[in-house]
Structures are given as C-alpha cells and as structure tokens.
Biopython code that builds the backbone (N, CA, C, O; Angstrom):
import numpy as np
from Bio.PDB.StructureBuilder import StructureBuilder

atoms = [
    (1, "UNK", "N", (3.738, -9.252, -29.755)),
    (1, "UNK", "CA", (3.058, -9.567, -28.505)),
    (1, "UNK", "C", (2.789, -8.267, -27.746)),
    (1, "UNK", "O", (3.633, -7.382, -27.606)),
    (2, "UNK", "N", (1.484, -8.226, -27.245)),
    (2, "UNK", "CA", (1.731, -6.674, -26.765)),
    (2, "UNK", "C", (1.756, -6.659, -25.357)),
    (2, "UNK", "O", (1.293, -7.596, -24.707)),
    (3, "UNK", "N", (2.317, -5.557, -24.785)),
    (3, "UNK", "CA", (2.504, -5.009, -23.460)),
    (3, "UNK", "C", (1.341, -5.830, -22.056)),
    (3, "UNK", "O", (0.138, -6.033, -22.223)),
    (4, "UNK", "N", (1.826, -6.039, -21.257)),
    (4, "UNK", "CA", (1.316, -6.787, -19.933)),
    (4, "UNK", "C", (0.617, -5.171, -19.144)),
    (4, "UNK", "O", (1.559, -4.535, -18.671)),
    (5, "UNK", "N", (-0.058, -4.814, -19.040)),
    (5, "UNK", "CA", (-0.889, -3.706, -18.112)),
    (5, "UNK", "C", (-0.248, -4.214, -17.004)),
    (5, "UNK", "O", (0.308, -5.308, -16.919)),
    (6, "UNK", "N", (-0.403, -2.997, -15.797)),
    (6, "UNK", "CA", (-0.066, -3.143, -14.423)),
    (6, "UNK", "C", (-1.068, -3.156, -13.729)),
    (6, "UNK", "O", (-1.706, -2.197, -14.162)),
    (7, "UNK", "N", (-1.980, -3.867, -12.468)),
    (7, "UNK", "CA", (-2.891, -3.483, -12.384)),
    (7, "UNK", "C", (-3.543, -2.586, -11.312)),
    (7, "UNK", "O", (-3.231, -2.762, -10.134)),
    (8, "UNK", "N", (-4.502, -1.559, -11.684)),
    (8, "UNK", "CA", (-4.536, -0.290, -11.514)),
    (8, "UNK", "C", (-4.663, 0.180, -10.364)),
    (8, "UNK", "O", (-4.314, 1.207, -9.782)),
    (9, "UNK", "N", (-5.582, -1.334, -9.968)),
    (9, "UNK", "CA", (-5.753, -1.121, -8.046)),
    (9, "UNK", "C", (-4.056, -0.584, -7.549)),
    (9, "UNK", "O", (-3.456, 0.372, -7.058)),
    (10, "UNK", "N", (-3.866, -1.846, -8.036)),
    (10, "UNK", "CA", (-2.387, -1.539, -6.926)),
    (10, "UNK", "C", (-1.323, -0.591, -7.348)),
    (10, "UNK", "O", (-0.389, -0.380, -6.575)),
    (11, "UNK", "N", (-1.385, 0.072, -8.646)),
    (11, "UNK", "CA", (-0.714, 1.249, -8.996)),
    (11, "UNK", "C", (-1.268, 2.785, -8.773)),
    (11, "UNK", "O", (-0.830, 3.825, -9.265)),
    (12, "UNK", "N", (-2.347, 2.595, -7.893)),
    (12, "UNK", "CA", (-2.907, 3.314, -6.552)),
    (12, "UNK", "C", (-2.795, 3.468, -5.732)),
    (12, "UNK", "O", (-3.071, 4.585, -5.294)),
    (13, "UNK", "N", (-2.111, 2.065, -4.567)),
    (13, "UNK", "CA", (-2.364, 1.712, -3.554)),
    (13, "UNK", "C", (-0.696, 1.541, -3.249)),
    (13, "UNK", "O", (-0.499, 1.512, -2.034)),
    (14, "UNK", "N", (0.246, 1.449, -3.852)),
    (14, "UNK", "CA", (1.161, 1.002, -3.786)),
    (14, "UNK", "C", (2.612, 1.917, -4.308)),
    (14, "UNK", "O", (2.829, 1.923, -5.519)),
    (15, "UNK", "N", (3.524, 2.628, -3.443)),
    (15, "UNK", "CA", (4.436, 2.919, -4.581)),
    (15, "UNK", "C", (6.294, 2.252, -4.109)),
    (15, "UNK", "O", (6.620, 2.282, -2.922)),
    (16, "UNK", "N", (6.922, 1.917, -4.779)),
    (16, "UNK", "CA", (8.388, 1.470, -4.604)),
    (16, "UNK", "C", (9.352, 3.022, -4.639)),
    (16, "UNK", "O", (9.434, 4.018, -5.358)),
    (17, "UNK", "N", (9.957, 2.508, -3.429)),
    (17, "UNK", "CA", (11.077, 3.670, -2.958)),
    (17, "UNK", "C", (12.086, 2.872, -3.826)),
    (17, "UNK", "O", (12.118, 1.794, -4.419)),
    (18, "UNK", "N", (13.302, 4.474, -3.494)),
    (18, "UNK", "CA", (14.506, 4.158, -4.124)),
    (18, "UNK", "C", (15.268, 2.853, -3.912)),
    (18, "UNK", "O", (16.032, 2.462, -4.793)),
    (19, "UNK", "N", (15.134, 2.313, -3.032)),
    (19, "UNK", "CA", (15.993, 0.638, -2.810)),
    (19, "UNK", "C", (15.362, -0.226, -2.873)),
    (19, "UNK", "O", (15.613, -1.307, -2.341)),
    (20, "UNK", "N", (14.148, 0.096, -3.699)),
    (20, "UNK", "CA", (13.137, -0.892, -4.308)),
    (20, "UNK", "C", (12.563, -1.904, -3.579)),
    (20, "UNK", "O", (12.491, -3.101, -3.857)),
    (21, "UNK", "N", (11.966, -1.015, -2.149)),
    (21, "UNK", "CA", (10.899, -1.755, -1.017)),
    (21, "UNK", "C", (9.690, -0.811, -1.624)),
    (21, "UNK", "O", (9.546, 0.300, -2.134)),
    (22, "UNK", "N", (8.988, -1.851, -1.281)),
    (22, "UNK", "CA", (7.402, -1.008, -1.610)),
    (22, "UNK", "C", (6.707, -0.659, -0.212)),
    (22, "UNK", "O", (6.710, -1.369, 0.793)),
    (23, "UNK", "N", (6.023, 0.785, -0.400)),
    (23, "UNK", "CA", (5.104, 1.342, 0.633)),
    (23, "UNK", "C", (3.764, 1.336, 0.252)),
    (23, "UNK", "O", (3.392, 1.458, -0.916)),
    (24, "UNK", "N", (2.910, 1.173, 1.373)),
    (24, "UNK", "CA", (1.850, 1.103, 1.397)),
    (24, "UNK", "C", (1.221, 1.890, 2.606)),
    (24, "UNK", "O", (1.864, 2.040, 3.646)),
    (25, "UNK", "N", (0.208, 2.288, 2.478)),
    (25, "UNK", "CA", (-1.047, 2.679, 3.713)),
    (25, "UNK", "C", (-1.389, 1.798, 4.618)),
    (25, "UNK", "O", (-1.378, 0.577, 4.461)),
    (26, "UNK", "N", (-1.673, 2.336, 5.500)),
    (26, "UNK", "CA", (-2.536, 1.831, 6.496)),
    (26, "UNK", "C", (-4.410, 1.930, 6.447)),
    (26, "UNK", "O", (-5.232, 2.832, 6.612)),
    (27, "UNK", "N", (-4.453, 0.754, 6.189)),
    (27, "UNK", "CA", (-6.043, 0.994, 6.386)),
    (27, "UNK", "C", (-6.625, 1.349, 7.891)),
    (27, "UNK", "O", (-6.013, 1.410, 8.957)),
    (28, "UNK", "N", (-8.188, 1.586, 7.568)),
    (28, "UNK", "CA", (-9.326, 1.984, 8.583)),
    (28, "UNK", "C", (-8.800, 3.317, 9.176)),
    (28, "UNK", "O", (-8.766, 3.588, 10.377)),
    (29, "UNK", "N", (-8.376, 4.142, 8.106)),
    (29, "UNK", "CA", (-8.183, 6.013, 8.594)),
    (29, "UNK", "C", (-8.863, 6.825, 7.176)),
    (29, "UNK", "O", (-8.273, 7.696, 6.537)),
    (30, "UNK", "N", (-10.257, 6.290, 6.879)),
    (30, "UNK", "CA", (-10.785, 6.989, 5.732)),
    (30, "UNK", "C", (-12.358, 6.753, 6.548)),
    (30, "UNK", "O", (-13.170, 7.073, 5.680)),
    (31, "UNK", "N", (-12.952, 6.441, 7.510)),
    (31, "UNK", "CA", (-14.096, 6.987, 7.841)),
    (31, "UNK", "C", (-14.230, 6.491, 9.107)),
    (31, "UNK", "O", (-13.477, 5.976, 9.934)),
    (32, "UNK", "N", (-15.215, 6.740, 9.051)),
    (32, "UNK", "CA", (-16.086, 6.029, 10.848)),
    (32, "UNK", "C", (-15.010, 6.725, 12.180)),
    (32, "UNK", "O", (-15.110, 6.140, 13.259)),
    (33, "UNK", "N", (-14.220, 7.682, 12.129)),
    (33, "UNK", "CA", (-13.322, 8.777, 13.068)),
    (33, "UNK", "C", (-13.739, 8.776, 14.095)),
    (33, "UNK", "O", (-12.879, 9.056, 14.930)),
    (34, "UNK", "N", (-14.876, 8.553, 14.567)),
    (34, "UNK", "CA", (-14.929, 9.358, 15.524)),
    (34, "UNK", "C", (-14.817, 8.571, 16.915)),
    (34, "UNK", "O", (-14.632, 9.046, 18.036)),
    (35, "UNK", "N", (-15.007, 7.020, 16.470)),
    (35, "UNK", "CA", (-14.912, 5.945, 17.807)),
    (35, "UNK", "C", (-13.533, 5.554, 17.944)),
    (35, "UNK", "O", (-13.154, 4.710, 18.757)),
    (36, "UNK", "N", (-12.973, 6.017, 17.343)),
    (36, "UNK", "CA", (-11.153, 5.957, 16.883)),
    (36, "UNK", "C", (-10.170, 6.966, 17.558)),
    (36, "UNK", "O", (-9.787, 8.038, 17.088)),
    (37, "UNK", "N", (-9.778, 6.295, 18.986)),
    (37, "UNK", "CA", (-8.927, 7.411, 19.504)),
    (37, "UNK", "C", (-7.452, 7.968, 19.142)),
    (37, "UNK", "O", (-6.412, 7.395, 18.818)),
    (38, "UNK", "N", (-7.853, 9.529, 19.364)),
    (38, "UNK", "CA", (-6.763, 10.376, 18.484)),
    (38, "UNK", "C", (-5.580, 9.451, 18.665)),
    (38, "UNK", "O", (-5.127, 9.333, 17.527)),
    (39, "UNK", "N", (-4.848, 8.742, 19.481)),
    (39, "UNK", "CA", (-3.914, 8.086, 19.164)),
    (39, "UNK", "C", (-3.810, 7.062, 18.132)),
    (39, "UNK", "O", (-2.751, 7.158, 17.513)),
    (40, "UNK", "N", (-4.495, 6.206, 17.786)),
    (40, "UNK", "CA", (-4.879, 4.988, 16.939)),
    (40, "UNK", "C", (-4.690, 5.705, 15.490)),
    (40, "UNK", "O", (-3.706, 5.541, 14.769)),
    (41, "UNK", "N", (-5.892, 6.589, 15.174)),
    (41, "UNK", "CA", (-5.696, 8.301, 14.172)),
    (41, "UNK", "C", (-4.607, 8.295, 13.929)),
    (41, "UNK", "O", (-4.461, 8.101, 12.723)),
    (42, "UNK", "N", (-3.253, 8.462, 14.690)),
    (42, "UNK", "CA", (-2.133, 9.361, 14.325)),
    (42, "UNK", "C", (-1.622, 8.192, 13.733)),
    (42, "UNK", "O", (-1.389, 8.113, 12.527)),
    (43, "UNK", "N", (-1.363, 6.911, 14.870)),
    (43, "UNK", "CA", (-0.594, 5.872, 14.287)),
    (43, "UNK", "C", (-1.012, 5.772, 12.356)),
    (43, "UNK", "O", (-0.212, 6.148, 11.500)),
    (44, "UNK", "N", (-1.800, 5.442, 12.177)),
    (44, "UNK", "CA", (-2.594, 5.160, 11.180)),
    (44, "UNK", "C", (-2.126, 5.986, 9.906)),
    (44, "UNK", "O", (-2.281, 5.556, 8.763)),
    (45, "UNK", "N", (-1.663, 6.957, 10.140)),
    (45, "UNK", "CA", (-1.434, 8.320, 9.140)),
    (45, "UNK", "C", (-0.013, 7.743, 8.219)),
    (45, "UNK", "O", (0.168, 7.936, 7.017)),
    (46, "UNK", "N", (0.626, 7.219, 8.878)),
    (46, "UNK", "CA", (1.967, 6.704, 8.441)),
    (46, "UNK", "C", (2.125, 5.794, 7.302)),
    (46, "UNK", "O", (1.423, 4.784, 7.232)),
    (47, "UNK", "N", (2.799, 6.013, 6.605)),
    (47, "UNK", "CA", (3.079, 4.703, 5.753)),
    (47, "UNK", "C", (4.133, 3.778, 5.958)),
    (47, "UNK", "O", (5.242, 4.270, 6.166)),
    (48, "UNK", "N", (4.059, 2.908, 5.948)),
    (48, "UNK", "CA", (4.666, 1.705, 6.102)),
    (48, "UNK", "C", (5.159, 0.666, 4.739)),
    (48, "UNK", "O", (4.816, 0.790, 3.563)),
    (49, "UNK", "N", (6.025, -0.319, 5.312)),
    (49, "UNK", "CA", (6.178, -0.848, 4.114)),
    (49, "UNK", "C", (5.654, -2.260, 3.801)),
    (49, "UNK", "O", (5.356, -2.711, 4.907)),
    (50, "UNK", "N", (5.419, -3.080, 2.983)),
    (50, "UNK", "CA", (4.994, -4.489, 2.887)),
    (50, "UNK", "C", (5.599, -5.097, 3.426)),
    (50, "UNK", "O", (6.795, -5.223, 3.687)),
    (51, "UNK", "N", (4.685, -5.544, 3.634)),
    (51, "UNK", "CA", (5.458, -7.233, 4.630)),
    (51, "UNK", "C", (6.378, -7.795, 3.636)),
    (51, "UNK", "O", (6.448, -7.278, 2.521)),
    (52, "UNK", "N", (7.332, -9.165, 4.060)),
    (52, "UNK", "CA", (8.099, -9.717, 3.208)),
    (52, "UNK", "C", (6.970, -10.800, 2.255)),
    (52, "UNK", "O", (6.885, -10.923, 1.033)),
    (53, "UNK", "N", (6.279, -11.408, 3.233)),
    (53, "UNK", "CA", (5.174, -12.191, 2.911)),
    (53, "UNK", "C", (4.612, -11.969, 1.890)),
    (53, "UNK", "O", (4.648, -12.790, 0.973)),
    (54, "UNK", "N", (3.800, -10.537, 1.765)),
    (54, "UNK", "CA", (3.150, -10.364, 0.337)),
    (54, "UNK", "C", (4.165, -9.525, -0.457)),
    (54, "UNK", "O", (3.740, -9.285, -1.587)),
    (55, "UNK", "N", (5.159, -9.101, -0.251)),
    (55, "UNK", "CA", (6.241, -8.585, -1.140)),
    (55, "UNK", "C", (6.376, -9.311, -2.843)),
    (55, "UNK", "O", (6.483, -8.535, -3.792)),
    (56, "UNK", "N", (6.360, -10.530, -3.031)),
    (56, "UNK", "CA", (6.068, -11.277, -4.228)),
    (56, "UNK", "C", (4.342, -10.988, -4.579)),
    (56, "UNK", "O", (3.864, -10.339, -5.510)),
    (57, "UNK", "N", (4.007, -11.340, -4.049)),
    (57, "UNK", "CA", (2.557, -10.748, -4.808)),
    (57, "UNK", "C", (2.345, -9.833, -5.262)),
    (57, "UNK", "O", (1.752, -9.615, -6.318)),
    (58, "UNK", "N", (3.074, -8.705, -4.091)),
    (58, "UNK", "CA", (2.571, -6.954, -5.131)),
    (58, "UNK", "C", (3.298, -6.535, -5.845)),
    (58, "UNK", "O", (3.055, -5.463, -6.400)),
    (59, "UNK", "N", (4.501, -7.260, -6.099)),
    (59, "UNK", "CA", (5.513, -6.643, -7.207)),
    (59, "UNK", "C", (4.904, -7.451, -7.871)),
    (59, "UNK", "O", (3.887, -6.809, -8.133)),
    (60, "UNK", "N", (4.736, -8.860, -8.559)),
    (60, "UNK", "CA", (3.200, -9.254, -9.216)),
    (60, "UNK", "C", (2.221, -8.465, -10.331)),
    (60, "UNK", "O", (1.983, -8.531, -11.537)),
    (61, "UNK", "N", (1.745, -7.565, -8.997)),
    (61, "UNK", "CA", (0.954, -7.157, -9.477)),
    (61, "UNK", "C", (1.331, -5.718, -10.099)),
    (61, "UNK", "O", (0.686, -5.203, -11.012)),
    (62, "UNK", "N", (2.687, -5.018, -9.362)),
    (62, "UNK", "CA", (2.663, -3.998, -10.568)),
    (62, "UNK", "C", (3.534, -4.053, -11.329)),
    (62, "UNK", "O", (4.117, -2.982, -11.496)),
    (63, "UNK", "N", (3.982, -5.110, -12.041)),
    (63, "UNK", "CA", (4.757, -5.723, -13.291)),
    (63, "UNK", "C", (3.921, -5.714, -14.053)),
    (63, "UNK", "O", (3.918, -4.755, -14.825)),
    (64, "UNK", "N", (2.995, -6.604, -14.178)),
    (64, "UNK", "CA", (2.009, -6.952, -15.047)),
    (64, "UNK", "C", (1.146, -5.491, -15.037)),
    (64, "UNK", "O", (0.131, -5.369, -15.722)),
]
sb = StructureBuilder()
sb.init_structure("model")
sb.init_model(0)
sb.init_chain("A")
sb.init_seg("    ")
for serial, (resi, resn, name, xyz) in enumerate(atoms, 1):
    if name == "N":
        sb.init_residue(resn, " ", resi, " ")
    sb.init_atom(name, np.array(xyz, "f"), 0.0, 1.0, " ", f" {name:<3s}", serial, name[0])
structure = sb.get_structure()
C-alpha cells in the first residue's frame, strides 16, 4: 500500500512546535499596506497558534 502524501498547501502554511501545537500566520499582511495602520501591520507580523476548533482538521491535513 503506498504512502498517504501530506498536503502541500498546508505543509507551507503550517508548522508544529515542540509540544505539538501547530502555528500559523496571520493573514491580510502580504499586500494592499498602505490603508493598513502601522499598528494593525505590526499586530499581523506575529504568529499565532490554531484555534482548538480547526486543530483536527490541520493535523488532517498534514498526516495525510
């Protein structure tokens, strides 16, 4: 039987720390800057971690 792929979007978008929570980005800090005040900007820069909510989905998705 062969190997399950992971899929690629989210082995992009997605990586698991050492106590095996996953981080993710913050979207809407890759264009349109300029109506976006420098505070909103900074927040934005950070990574964060998944919600609990989709926590089963994106491990999901980078199993497979």
């Amino acid at each position: 039987m062969p190997k399950i792929k992971t899929k690629s979007g989210a082995k992009k978008r997605f990586k698991v720390t050492g106590t095996g929570k996953i981080k993710r980005k913050h979207a809407y800090h890759s264009h349109i800057l300029t109506k976006k005040s420098t505070k909103r900007k900074r927040n934005l820069v950070h990574a964060t971690l998944v919600s609990s909510a989709d926590m089963k989905r994106v491990t999901l998705m980078l199993v497979m």
